[in-house]
N, C-alpha and C positions, 0 to 999 in steps of 0.2 A: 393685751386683751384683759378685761374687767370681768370675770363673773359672776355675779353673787357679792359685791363688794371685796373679791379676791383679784390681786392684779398674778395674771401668768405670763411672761418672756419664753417660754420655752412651748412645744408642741403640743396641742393638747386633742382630747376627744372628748367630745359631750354628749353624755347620754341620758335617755329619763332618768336612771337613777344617779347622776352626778357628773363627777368631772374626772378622766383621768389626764393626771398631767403627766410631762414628760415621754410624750408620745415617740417612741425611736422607731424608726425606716432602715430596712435592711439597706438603702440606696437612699441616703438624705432626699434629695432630688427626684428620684425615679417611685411612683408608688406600684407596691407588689398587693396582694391578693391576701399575701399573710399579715401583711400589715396592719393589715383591717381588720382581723381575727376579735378584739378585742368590741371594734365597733359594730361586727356585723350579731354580736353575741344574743344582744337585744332584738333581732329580727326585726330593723328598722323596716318601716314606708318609705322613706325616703333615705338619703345621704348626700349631706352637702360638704365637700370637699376645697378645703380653703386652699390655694396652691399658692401662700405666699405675697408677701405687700407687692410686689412683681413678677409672679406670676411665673418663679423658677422652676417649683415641685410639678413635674412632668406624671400624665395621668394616662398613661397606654390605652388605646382603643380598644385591649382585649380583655380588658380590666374594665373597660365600662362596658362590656358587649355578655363577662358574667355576671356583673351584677345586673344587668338586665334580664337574661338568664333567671337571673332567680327572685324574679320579680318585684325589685330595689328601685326606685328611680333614685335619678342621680343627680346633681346639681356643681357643676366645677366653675368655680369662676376662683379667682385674687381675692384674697383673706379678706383685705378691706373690706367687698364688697358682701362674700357669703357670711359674712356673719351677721349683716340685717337679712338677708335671706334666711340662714338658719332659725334667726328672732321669728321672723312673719309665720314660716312653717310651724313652728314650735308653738305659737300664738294661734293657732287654728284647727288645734287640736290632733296634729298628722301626727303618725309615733316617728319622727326626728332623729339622725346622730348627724352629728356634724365633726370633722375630723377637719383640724385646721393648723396649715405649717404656717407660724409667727415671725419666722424669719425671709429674707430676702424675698 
């Protein structure tokens, strides 16, 4: 993934104020609540959740059921495609994080 003219390989989270890379999951695969600590800091509108060029990183229904809770919408699809997702939202003035696994 490209951002800003920076190429990233490894996990990353995007937020208004920048990029953090090297995003680690207590459960590579599996996404937790804590994980997100980082991205939920900024008190997005939205969160779009890359799960991966295939769609491996697994997203719990109870995990999307608080962030809706706390009144987050959510957006989970395969990296490929949430990151023109992420671009449009971002592009429309929403307050945006997007948390995206770059692997499998």
């Amino acid at each position: 993934m490209i951002i800003d003219g920076r190429r990233y390989t490894s996990d990353v989270i995007i937020r208004p104020d920048g990029v953090l890379d090297n995003w680690w999951r207590r459960e590579g695969h599996k996404l937790h609540m804590e994980d997100l600590e980082k991205a939920l800091e900024v008190e997005p509108e939205v969160l779009v959740i890359g799960t991966g060029y295939s769609g491996l990183m697994k997203v719990p229904r109870e995990l999307l059921e608080e962030l809706k809770e706390r009144g987050i919408e959510v957006v989970v699809e395969e990296t490929r495609r949430a990151w023109r997702t992420y671009n449009e939202l971002a592009s429309s003035g929403r307050k945006v994080v997007g948390a995206f696994h770059l692997t499998c």
